[in-house]
N, C-alpha and C positions, 0 to 999 in steps of 0.2 A: 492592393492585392499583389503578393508575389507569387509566380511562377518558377519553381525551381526545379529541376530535370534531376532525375530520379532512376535509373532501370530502366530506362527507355517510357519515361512516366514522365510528366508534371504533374509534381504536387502543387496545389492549389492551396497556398496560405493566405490567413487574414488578417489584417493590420493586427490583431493583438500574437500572432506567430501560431496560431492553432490550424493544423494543417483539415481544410474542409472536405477535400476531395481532392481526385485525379483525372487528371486529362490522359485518354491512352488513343489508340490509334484502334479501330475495329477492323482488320483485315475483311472480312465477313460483308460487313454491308460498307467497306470502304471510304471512312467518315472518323473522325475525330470525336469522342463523348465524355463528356464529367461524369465521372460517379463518384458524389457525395460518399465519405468516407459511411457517415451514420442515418440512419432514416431520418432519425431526429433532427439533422442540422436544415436550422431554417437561414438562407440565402437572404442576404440585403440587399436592397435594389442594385445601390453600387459592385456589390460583389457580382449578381447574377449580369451586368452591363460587362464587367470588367474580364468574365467567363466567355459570353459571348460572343466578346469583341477577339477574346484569343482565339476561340474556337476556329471563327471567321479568319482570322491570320493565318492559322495554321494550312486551312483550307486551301488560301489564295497562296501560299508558298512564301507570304512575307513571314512567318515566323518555323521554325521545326521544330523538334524535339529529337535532340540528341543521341545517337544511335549507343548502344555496350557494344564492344569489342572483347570477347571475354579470349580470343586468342594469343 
């Protein structure tokens, strides 16, 4: 699974390059969440481990996501 930072987004790619979803940041209830790009995409176990384990990084401050500077 790669993570690549996106518009203040991680895209959420899977070993064959097909982007599954986004990691964004929820101001609202203050919590980092995937939203699966399509209804349809069914998650592998590996993937749905490899999602939660960044969620949880992101959470604990070991990992970010990259801010835009559009000034």
């Amino acid at each position: 699974m790669l993570f690549f930072p996106a518009q203040q987004e991680l895209d959420c790619i899977n070993d064959n390059g097909d982007i599954i979803g986004k990691i964004t940041f929820d101001g609202a209830q203050d919590e980092y969440v995937f939203s699966p790009v399509s209804e349809s995409i069914v998650l592998s176990g590996l993937e749905e481990a490899s999602i939660a384990m960044r969620l949880a990084g992101l959470k604990l401050g070991k990992f970010s996501i990259p801010m835009q500077d559009d000034d």
